[in-house]
C-alpha positions in Angstrom: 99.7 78.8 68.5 99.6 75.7 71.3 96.9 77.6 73.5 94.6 78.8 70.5 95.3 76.3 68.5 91.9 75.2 67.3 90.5 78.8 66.7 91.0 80.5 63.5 93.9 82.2 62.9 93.4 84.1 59.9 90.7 84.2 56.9 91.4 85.3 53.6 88.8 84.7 50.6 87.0 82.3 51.6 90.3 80.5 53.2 90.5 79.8 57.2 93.9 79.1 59.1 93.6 77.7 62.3 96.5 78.4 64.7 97.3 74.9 64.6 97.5 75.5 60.7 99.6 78.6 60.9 102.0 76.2 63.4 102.7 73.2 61.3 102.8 75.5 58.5 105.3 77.7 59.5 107.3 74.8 60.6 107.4 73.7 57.4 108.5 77.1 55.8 111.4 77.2 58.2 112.4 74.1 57.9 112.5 74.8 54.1 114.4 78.0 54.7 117.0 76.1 56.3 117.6 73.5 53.9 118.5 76.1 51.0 121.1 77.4 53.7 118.9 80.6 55.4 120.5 81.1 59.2 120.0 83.0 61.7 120.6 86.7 60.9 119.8 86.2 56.9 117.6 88.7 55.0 114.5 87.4 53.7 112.0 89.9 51.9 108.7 89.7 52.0 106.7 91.4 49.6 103.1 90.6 49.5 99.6 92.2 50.2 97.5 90.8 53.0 97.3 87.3 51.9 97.9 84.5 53.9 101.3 83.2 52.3 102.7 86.8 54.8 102.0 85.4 58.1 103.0 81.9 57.0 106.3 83.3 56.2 106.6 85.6 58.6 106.5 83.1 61.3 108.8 80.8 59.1 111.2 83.3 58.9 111.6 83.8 62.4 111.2 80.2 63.6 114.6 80.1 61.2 116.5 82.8 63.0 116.1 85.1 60.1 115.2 88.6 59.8 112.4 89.6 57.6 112.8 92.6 55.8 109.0 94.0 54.4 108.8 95.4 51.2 105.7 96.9 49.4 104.1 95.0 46.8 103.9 98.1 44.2 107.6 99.5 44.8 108.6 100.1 41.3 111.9 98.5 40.2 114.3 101.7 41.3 112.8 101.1 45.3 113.0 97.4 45.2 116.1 97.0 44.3 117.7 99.5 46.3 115.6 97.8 49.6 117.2 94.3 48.3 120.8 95.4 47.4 120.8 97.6 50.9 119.5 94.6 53.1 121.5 91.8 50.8 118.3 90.0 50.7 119.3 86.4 48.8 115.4 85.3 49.5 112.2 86.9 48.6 109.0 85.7 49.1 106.6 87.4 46.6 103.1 87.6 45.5 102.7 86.6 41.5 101.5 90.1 41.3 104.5 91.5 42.0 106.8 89.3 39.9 106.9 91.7 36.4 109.0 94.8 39.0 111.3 91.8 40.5 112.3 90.4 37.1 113.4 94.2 35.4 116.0 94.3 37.8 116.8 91.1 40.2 120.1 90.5 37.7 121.1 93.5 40.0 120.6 92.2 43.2 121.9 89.2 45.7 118.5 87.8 44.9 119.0 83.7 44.9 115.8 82.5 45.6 112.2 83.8 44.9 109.1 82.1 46.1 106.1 82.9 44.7 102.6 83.3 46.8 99.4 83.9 44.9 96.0 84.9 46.6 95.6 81.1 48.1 98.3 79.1 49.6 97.6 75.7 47.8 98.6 76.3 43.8 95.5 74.2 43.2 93.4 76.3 44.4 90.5 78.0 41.8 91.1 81.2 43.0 92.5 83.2 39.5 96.3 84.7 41.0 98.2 86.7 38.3 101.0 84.7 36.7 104.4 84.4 37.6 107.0 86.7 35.6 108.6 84.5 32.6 111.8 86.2 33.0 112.2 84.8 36.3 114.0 81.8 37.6 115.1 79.5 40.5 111.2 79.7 41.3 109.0 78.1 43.7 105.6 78.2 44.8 104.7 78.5 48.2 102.8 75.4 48.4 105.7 73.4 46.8 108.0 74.8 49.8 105.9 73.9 52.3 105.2 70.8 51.1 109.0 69.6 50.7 109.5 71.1 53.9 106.9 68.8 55.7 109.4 66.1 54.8 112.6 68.2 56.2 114.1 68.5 59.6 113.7 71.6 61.0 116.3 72.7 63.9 115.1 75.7 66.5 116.7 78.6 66.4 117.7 80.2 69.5 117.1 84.0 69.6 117.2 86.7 72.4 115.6 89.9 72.8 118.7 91.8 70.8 118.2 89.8 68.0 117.0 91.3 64.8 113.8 90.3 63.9 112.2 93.3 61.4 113.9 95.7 58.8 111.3 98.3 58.4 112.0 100.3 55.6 111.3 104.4 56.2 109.0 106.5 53.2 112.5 107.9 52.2 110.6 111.2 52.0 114.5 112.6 52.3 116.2 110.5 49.5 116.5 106.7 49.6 114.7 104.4 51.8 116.5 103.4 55.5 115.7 100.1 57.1 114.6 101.3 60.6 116.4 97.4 62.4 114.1 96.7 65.0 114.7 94.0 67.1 112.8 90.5 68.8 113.2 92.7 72.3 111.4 96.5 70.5 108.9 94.4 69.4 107.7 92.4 72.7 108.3 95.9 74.3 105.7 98.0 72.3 103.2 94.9 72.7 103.7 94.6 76.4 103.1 98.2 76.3 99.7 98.0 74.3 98.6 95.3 76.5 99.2 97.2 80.0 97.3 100.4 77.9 94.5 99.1 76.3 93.9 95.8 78.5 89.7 96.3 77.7 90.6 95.5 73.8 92.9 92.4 74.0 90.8 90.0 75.6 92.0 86.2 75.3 90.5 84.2 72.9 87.5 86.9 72.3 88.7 89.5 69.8 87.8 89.9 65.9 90.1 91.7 64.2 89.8 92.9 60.2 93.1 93.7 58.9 93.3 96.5 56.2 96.3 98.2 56.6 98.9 96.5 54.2 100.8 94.3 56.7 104.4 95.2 55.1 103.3 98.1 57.1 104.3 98.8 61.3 101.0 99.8 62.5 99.3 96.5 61.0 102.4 94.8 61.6 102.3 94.9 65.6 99.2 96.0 66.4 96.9 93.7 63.8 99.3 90.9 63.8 101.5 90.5 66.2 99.5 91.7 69.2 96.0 90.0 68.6 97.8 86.9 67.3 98.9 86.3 71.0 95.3 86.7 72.1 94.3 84.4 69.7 92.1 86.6 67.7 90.7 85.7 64.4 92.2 88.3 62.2 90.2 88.6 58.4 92.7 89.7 55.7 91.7 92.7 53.1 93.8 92.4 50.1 92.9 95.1 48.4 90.8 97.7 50.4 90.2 100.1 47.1 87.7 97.4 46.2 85.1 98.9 48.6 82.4 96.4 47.9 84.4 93.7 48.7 85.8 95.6 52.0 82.8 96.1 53.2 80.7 92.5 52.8 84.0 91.8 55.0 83.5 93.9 57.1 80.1 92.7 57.4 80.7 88.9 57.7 83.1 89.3 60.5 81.3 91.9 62.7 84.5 93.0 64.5 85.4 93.9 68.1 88.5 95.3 66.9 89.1 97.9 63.5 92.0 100.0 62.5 92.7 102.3 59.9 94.7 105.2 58.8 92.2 108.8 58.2 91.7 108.4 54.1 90.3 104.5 54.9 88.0 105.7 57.2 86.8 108.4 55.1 86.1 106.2 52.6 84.2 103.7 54.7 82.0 106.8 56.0 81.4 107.4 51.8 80.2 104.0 51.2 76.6 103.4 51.5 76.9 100.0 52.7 78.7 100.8 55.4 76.2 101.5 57.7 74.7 97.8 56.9 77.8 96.5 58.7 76.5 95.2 62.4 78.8 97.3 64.3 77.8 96.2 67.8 80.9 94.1 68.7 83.2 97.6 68.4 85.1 98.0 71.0 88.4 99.6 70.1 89.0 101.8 67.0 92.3 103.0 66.7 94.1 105.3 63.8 97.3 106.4 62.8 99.7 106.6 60.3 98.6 110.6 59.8 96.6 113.0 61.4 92.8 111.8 62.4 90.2 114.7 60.6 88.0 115.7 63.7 85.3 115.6 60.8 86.1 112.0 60.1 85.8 110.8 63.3 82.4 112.5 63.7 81.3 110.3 60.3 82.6 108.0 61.7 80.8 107.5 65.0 77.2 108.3 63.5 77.9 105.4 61.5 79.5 103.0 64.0 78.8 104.2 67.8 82.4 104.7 68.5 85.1 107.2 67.7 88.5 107.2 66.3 91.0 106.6 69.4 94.2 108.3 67.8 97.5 107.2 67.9 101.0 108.3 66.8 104.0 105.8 65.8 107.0 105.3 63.7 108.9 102.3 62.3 111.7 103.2 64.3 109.5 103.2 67.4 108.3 99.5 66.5 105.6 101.8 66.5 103.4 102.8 69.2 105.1 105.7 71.1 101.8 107.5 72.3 97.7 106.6 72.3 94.4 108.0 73.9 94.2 105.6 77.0 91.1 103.4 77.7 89.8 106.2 80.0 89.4 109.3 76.8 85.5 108.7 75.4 85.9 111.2 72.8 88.0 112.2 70.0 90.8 114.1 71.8 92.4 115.8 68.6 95.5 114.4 70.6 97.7 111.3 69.9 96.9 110.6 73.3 99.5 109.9 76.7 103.2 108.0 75.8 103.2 104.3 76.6 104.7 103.0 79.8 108.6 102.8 80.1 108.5 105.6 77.2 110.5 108.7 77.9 109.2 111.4 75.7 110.3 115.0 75.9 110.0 118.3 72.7 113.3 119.8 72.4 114.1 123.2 70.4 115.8 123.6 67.7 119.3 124.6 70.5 118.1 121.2 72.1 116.7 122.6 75.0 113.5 121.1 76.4 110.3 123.2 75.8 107.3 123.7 78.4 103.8 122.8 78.5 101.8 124.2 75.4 105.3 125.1 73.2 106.4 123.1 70.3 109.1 120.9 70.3 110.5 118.1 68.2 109.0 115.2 69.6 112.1 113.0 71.0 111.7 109.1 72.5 113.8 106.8 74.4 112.2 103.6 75.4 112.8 99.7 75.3 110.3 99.3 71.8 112.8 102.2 70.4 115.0 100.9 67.4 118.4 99.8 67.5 119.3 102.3 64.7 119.2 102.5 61.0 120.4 99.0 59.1 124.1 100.3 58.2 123.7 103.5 58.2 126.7 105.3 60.6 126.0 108.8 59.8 122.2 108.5 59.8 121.7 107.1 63.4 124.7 109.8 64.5 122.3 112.7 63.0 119.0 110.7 64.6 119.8 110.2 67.8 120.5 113.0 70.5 123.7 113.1 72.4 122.1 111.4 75.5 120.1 108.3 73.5 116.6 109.9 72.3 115.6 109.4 68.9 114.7 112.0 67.2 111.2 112.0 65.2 111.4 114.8 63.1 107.9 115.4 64.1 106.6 118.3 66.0 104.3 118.3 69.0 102.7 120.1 72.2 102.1 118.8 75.4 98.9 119.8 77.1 98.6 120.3 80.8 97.4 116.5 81.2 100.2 115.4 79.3 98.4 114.3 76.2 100.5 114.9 73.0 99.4 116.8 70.0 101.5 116.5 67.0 101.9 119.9 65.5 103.2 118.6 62.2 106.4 117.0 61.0 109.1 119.8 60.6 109.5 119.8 56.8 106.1 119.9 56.3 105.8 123.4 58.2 105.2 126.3 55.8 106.5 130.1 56.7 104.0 133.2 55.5 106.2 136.2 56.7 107.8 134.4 59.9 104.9 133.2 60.9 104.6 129.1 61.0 101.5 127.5 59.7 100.7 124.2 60.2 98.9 121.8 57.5 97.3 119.5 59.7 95.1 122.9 61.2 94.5 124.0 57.4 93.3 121.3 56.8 91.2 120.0 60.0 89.4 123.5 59.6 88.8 122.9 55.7 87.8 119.3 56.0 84.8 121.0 58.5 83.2 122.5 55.3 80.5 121.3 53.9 81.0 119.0 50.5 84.9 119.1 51.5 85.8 115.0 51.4 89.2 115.5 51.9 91.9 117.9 51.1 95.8 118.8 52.2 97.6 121.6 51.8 101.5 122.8 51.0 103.4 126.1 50.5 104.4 127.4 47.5 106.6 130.2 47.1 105.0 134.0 47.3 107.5 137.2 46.1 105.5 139.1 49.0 105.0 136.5 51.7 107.9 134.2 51.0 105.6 131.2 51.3 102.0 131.3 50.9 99.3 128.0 51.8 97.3 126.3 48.8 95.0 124.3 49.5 94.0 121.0 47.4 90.7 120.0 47.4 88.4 117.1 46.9 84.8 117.6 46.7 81.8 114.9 47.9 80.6 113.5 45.3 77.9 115.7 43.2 78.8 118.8 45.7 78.5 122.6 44.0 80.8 123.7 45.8 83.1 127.2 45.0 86.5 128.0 46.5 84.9 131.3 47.9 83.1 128.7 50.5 85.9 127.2 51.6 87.8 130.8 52.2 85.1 131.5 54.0 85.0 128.6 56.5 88.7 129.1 56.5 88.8 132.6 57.3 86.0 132.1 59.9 88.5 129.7 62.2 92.0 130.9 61.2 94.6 133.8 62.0 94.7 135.6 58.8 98.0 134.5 57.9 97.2 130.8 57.6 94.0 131.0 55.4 95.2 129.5 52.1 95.8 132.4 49.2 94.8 129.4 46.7 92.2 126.7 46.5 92.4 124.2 43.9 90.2 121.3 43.3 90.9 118.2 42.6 89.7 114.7 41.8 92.3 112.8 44.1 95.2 113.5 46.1 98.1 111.6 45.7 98.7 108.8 48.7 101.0 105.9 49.8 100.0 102.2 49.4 99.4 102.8 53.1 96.7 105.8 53.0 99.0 109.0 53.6 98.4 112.1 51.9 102.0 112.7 49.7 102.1 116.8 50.3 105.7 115.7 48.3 104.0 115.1 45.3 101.6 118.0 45.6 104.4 120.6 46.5 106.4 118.9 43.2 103.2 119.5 41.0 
């Protein structure tokens, strides 16, 4: 914040931090924190969209020894207030948005103090933020804390690299939200790691970064965040990326070097007829995770922009790059690309016994940007980690002859059609190659003669006349008989996270 401390930090409607802003600032928040009694190791959730009240108080909450725990802004009251009860959470800084969820159940929680952010920082400001829940009290605006904190002391904190700094909450696709804890040391780690593997796209005081990916979120977390911020990038904030219009003139104004995205952002962006009035010339690195990158996608993609989609694949509990095509790949790989340095990552079978080259294997990690388990969970990090220290990723994945890493699909996601295993992330790569196919994912559903058989959800392009014999037939053209899906069903949208990822949950639950 000293070094770049006159370049702009982050934009946000209209609004421009400098990092001299986000410094004092943040300063200010902390020293607030402190004088209602927050100390070091304290949960404080967060639980706003990307606006600029969550890097304020992310960096308040750390400069106070705290440890921020990130929570979605459209959890519905059963998810918040297990996140808040499970982390005791006596602070929560929220946007006015949000407020209605917090208020049906924060009588059930350790909730003490709730700060309200709305779309700007000052409360004066004329841009229209929804109101804050009546129900509520022991309510402050952000700009009220900062401003009595101006006038507080604020006392440094002094932290190491075990210290907690992040509870990153999992999907809970299994039950109940974990809190992956990941510490001050996992998080330098992984960004150490990014900087010695992609050097070319973290240049010092050069990079333009537009931030879509909801921040609450790992990927935008470390990557978008915390990794440019020490560059001193300008990073523009998307609230709300469904408001395509709006995402793109962004887009536009900031011409970045720098742009990442999960695959259902980027297939909207390719949609969107504006998007190829966006000067892409500055591009330099585009990187996706999150799920599977469509080889189709990243085709759109490049006609549009010059550059493809470098893949990636990461999870909370691996703070959360764990692998990435390296500087050196100029094409879509269909990989996830080589393990960072200082990661150890080997596929064990289902006996635990290491696989070879081309055989699946559940993907297993030790490394230094590795979690330190699960917040309070005994049982859960015994079953996650394996007897000699790798976590476990519950994800399955092949390692080519170079050593790239192809993620297979995660194992409860598999489907069986007579023994055989069929994958959804080929399904659907092969369907998405169709013609008027925008997007689609399939699940298995039970069969009396196959046990399982694949269906196949789909999403047209708009205005497309398109039949489910065509899509059987581009499906039976590229795939073993077994895995062609027995039913096509189209739809107008599939159901996804706040975050982009398709929920084959909800469509096998349909």
């Amino acid at each position: 914040m000293q070094r770049y401390a006159d370049k702009p930090a982050f934009r946000s409607f209209g609004q421009t931090l400098s990092y001299a802003d986000v410094d004092r600032l943040s300063r200010d928040f902390a020293a607030w924190l402190q004088s209602h009694g927050v100390q070091r190791g304290d949960r404080v959730a967060v639980m706003t969209p990307n606006i600029l009240a969550f890097p304020v108080a992310m960096l308040g909450i750390i400069r106070a020894g705290a440890v921020q725990v990130n929570v979605n802004p459209l959890y519905t009251p059963r998810e918040l207030e297990h996140q808040l009860k499970d982390a005791s959470c006596e602070t929560i800084v929220i946007f006015n948005g949000s407020t209605p969820t917090l208020a049906e159940i924060v009588k059930n929680t350790p909730v003490r103090r709730i700060v309200t952010a709305g779309l700007a920082l000052a409360a004066s400001s004329p841009l229209p933020s929804p109101p804050v829940d009546a129900r509520l009290d022991n309510v402050v605006h952000m700009s009220e804390a900062l401003g009595q904190g101006a006038d507080l002391p604020f006392t440094p904190v002094q932290l190491g690299a075990s210290d907690l700094l992040f509870l990153q909450y999992t999907g809970g696709t299994t039950g109940l939200s974990k809190g992956a804890a990941l510490s001050h040391g996992n998080l330098l780690a992984n960004v150490a790691q990014f900087k010695a593997f992609m050097p070319s796209a973290l240049r010092e005081g050069e990079e333009v970064v537009v931030t879509a990916i909801p921040l609450y979120h790992i990927f935008a977390l470390m990557v978008n965040y915390i990794s440019y911020f020490s560059v001193g990038a300008d990073n523009w904030l998307v609230a709300n990326p469904r408001d395509m219009d709006g995402f793109v003139e962004t887009l536009r104004q900031a011409r970045p070097t720098i742009f990442t995205g999960v695959n259902t952002l980027f297939a909207g962006l390719t949609m969107h007829p504006k998007t190829k009035e966006v000067d892409w010339s500055r591009l330099s690195l585009v990187a996706g995770g999150g799920a599977a990158i469509i080889p189709t996608v990243s085709e759109r993609w490049k006609a549009i922009t010059g550059q493809f989609i470098r893949e990636g694949y990461g999870l909370s509990e691996t703070s959360p790059i764990l692998s990435l095509n390296p500087a050196a790949v100029t094409e879509f790989s269909g990989t996830t690309g080589l393990p960072m340095p200082s990661s150890d990552v080997k596929l064990l079978d289902d006996s635990d016994r290491e696989v070879g080259v081309g055989e699946a294997g559940e993907i297993c990690v030790k490394g230094p940007h590795v979690m330190t388990g699960y917040w309070n969970k005994p049982e859960a990090n015994a079953a996650a980690f394996t007897a000699d220290g790798y976590f476990r990723t519950g994800d399955v994945g092949v390692f080519d002859e170079r050593g790239f890493l192809k993620i297979v699909d995660r194992k409860k996601d598999m489907i069986i059609v007579s023994g055989f295993n069929v994958y959804p992330n080929e399904v659907e790569a092969v369907a998405s190659a169709c013609p008027g196919v925008a997007e689609c994912a399939c699940v298995g559903v039970p069969d009396e003669k196959t046990g399982e058989a694949v269906k196949l959800y789909v999403v047209k392009v708009p205005d497309a006349a398109l039949t489910d014999a065509e899509v059987l037939d581009v499906c039976r053209r590229d795939l073993a008989g077994y895995k062609v899906p027995k039913l096509v069903k189209f739809v107008d949208a599939l159901p996804k996270s706040t975050v982009g990822k398709i929920l084959r949950r909800e469509l096998r639950d349909a």
